[in-house]
N, C-alpha and C positions, 0 to 999 in steps of 0.2 A: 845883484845875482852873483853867485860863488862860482868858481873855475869848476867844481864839480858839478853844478846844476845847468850851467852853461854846455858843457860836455853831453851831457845826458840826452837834453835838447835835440843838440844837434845829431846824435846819433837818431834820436825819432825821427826828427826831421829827413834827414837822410836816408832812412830805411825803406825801403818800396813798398809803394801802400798794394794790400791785398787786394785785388782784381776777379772782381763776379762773386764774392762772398756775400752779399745780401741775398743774390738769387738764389744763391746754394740753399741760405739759407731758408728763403721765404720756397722752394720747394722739397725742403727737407720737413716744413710745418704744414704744407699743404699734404704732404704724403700721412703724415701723423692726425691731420685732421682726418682724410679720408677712411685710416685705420679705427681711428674712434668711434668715427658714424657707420660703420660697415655695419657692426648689429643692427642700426637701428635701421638704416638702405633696407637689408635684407628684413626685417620685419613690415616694413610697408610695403616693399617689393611683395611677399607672400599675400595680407589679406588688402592692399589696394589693388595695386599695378595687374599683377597676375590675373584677378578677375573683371577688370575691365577689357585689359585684353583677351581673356574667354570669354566675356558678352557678346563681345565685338564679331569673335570668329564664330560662336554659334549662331550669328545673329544672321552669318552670311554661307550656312550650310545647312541642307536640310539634315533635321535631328530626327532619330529615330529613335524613340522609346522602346527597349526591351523588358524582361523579366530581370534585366543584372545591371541594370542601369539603362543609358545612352550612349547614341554614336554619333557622330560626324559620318554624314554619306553624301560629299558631294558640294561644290562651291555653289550658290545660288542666290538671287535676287529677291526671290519670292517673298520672301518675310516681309523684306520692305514693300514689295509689291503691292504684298496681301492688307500692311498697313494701312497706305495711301487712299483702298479700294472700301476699309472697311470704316462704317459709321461710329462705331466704338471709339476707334482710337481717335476720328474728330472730335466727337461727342466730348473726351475726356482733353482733347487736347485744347477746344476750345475752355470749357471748366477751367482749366489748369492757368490757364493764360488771363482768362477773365477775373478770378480768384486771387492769382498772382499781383496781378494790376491794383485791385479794389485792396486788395489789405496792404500792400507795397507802401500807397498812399497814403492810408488812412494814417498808418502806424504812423507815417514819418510825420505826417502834418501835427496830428498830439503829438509824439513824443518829443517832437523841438521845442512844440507850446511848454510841456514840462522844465523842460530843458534849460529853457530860458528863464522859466519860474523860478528851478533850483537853484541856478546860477546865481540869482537874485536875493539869494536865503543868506541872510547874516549869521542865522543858528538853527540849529537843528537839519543843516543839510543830510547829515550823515542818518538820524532815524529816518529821513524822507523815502531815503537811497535806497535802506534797509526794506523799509515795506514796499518800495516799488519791486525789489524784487524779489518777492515772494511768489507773484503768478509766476513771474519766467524761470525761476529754478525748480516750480512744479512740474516734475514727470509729466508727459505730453497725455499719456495715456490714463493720469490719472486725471487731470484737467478735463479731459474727456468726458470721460466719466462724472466730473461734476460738471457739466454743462449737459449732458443730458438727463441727468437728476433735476437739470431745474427747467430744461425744457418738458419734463414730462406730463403727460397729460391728464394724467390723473393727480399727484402730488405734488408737481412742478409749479414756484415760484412765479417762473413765469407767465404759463396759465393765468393766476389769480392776479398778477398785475395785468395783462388783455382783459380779460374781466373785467376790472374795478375799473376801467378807462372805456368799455363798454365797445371793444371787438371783438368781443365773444371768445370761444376756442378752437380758437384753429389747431389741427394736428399740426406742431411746427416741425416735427423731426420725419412726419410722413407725407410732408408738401412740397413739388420741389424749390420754387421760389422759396419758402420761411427756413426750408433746410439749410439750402448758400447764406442764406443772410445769417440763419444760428451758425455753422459753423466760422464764417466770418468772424462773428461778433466774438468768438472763443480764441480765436486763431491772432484779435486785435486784443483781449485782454489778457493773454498770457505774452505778446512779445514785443508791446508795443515797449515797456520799459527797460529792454531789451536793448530799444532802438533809441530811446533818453538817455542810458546811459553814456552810449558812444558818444551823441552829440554833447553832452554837457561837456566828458571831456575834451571834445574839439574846443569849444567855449572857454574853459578854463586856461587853454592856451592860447588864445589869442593877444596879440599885442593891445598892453592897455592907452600906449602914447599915441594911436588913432583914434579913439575914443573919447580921449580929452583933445585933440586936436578939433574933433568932431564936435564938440561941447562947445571948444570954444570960437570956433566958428559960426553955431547957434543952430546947429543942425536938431530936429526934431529925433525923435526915438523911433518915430514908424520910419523916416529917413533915414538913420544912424542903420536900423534893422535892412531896409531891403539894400543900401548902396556901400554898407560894411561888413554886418554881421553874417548875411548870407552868400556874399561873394568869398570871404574865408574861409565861408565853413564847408564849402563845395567839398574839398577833399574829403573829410570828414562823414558829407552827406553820399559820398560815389561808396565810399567804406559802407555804412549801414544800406545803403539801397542795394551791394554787390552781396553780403549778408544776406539779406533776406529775402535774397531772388533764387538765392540756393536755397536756403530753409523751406520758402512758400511753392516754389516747382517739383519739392520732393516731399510734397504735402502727401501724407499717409494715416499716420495716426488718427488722427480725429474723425476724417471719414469713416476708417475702417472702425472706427467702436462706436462713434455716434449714430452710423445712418447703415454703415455697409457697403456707400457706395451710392447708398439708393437717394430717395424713393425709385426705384424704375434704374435708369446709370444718370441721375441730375447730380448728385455728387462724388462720380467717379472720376478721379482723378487718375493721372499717365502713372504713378504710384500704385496705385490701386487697380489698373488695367493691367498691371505686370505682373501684379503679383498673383491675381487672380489666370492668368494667363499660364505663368509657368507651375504653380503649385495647385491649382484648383483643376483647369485644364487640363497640366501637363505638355501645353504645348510651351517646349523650349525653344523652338527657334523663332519665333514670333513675341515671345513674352520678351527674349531679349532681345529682339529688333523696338519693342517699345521701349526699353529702359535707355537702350542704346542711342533713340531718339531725343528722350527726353533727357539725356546726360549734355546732346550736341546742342540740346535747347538751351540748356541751361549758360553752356559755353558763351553760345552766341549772346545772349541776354548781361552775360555777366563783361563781355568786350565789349559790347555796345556801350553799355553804363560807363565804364571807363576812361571811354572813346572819348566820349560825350562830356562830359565833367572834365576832362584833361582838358580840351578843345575850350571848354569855359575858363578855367583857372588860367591856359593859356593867354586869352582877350584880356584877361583882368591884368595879368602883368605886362602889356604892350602899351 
């Protein structure tokens, strides 16, 4: 080392190092992040935030319809009251729950089956991919619409295969038992790949050196599956079950073009009670004590899942 680079040195060395400069820093980037996302804050602030919190407060004051709109007159219970009291909102909130449940499942049990299929595919994963999801990128309202094209009774598919199998024809979209089950079955074939996708990618990341561990232990495949592949992919599965607890509790679409709601309210859904409620009715403070409801349902349903799946992934790493 040279007498000048020596020198150098020790003048760095010697010079007092700068004190709280990273903070400054790391809150001079925090300011600038906040600057940046401020458009985007106040754009969700306006069409989220804003009208959740005007559900909330109409939900808890009597409205009163004018000729020049609505008012707020008055802090009250009633809505919820009137809720609690009336058979509609059970009617729909059991539907909504039983509905939620049967398709939650179903989806997930095929679409892992898939899942695990694709996983499996040496070639041609990606056309696989490609047509799975075609139902799920179909507009919800057009899906609709072709499922009660082929529920119909007159020209509908469906009809002629009851038929050909010798159960006659049943009005299925004006029954209320065949109605939950056709919308069902529309609600499982548009999102179940939906719910393959997520898990293949849980799949595709999993560690493959427990597998040959697995292997070479002599562990079976139904074994390998329930005491590896599905204690992994919990994360994975709390992800797609918290997805489509939101999707299926704000089920709307499909009743409302396929049935109406009907036959009678067998497939009226807390979606379909609110809207019918605030726009049909007109009653605003009630329609948004239901929506308001089925917002806090959906909360709770989507914490629980969480809850629950943490709680297992937990056990598994102990």
């Amino acid at each position: 080392m040279t007498a000048l680079s020596a020198d150098i040195a020790d003048k760095i060395v010697g010079e007092p190092k700068l004190v709280g400069r990273p903070d400054v820093n790391r809150k001079r980037l925090a300011r600038m992040g906040w600057i940046f996302t401020a458009p985007a804050l106040i754009v969700i602030a306006a069409v989220t935030i804003f009208p959740i919190v005007y559900s909330v407060v109409m939900s808890l004051n009597n409205v009163n319809v004018t000729g020049n709109g609505f008012s707020l007159d008055g802090f009250t219970f009633s809505n919820y009251n009137l809720l609690l009291h009336s058979s509609l909102w059970r009617d729909a909130l059991v539907f909504t729950l039983y509905y939620t449940a049967v398709t939650v499942i179903v989806e997930l049990i095929i679409g892992t089956c898939i899942a695990l299929v694709l996983e499996r595919l040496a070639a041609g994963r990606g056309w696989m991919m490609a047509l799975l999801l075609i139902p799920w990128s179909m507009i919800t309202v057009i899906n609709a619409e072709l499922w009660a094209y082929i529920y119909n009774g007159t020209y509908g598919i469906a009809d002629y295969i009851l038929n050909a199998i010798g159960l006659g024809s049943p009005v299925i979209l004006g029954t209320p038992t065949p109605a939950i089950i056709g919308l069902m079955i529309a609600d499982i074939w548009k999102t179940t790949p939906f719910v393959a996708i997520i898990v293949l990618a849980g799949l595709v990341m999993l560690p493959g050196d427990v597998y040959e561990a697995a292997e070479m232990d002599g562990a079976s495949g139904w074994y390998t599956f329930w005491h590896i592949t599905l204690p992994l992919l919990r994360p994975t599965i709390a992800l797609a079950v918290m997805f489509r607890i939101l999707q299926a509790f704000g089920l709307f679409d499909l009743p409302y073009v396929m049935t109406g709601g009907g036959p009678g309210t067998a497939t009226t859904s807390l979606a379909v009670l609110a809207y019918d409620a605030l726009f049909k009715n007109l009653a605003f403070g009630p329609g948004a004590a239901v929506a308001v409801s089925a917002a806090l349902l959906v909360l709770l349903g989507c914490l629980a899942t969480l809850r629950v799946f943490r709680a297992q992934v937990g056990q598994e790493g102990t």
